[in-house]
N, C-alpha and C positions, 0 to 999 in steps of 0.2 A: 370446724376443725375435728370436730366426735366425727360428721359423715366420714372425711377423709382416712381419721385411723379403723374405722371400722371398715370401710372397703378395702384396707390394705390387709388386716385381719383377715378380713373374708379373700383375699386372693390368697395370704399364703396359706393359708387354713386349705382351700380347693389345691394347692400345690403339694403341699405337705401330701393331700391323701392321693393328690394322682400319682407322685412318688412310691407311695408306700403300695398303692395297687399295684404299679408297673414292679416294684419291689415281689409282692408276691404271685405275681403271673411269668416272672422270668426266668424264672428258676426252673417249672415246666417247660416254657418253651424252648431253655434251653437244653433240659431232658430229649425232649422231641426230637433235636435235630444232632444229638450226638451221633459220635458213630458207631456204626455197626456192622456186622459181617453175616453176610448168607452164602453157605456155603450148598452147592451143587452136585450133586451127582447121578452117576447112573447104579441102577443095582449093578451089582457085582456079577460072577460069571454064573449062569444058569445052568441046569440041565437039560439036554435035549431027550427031552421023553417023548415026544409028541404031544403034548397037555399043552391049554393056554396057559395056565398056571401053573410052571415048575418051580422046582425049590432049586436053590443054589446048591453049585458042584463043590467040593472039597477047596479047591483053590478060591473059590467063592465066596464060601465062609471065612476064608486067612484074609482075603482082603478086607472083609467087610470088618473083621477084627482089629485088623490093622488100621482100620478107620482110627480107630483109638486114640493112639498116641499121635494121631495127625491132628486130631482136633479136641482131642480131651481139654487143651490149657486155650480155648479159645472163647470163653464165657456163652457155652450154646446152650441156652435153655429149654429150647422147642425142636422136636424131632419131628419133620412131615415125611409121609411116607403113601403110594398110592394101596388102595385094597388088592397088593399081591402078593403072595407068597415070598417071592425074590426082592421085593423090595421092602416087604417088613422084615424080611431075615437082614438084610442087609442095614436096613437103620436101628435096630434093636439092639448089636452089642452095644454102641454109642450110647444111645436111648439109656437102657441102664446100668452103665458106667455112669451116666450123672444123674439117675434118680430120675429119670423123667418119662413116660407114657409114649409112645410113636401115635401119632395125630394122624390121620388116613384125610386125603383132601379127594377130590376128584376132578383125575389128568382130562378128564372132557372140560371141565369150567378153567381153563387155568386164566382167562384175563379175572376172572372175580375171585381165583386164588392170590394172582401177582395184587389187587388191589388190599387183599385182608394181609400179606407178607410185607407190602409198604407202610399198612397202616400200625405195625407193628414196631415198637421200641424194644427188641431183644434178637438177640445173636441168635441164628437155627440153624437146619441142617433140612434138607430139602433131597431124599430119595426122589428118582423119575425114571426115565425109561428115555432108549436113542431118540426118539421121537420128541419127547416132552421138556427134556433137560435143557438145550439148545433153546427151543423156543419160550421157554420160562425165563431163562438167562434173558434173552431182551426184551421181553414184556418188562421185567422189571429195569428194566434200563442199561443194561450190561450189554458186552461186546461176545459174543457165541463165535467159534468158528466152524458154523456152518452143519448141516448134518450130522451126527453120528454113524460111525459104522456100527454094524452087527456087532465087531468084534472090540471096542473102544468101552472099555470097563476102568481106563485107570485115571481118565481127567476127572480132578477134581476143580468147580470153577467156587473162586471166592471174589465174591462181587463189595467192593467196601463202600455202604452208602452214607453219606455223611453231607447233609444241609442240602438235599436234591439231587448232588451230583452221586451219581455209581462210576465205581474205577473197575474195571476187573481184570484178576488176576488168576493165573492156570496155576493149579496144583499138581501132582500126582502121586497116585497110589501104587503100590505093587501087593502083590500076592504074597510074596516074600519081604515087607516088611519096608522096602526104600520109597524115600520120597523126594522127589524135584521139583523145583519150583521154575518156571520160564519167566 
């Protein structure tokens, strides 16, 4: 009879603490796969100087201002930005309006960028270029439509990733302050 209650002892004894583990391992893991939002874009409108690295035009700055109020209430804590002039301008009002630094990644590695921005539990804001945006957007598992024009400054892409799956969703910016959503 003593074997008997001491082996039931000892089962719930191992139940109780597998309980209490799975108790304190779930509450990360449920951190992990909340959700989240990465939002996309291209710098904003440039100057044509001839330089590979111009700075942004007058209307260029009011968009990237206008970033603001598009994503100020949207919990973004990390501001990525490539090493260029127009795209640090252009992530910087954001940047700090919430107190945070612009993070420079480099647009040649973007699958070991897409890998560090999944591994990531926090809401950001991702400067790029026609080239890099689009294909960022489906690295990380989102739906791009396609190339960029030269002239395409106002999508903004908001990719919402939550337990593996990414949904995405088109934004838009303007120069003057309006925004649309498709």
């Amino acid at each position: 009879m003593m074997k008997l209650l001491l082996s039931i002892f000892k089962l719930t004894t191992i139940s109780i603490l597998t309980l209490l583990n799975f108790a304190c391992v779930a509450p990360g893991r449920f951190q992990e796969i909340s959700d989240r939002h990465i939002f996309l874009v291209r710098h904003a409108e440039k100057q044509v100087d001839g330089t590979r690295d111009p700075s942004l035009t007058k209307a260029g700055q009011q968009r990237a201002k206008n970033l603001i109020p598009i994503l100020n209430d949207k919990n973004i804590s990390s501001v990525y930005s490539t090493d260029y002039k127009r795209t640090i301008q252009t992530a910087k009002p954001l940047a700090d309006e919430i107190g945070t630094n612009v993070k420079i990644y480099d647009p040649d590695k973007l699958n070991q960028f897409a890998k560090e921005i999944m591994s990531l539990n926090e809401s950001i804001l991702v400067v790029g270029h026609s080239n890099t945006t689009p294909a960022l957007v489906e690295l990380l598992g989102g739906e791009s439509l396609g190339k960029m024009t030269e002239s395409e400054y106002s999508l903004i892409y908001l990719l919402k990733v939550s337990e593996n799956k990414v949904t995405t969703q088109r934004l838009y910016s303007s120069a003057d302050s309006t925004t649309t959503q498709d």
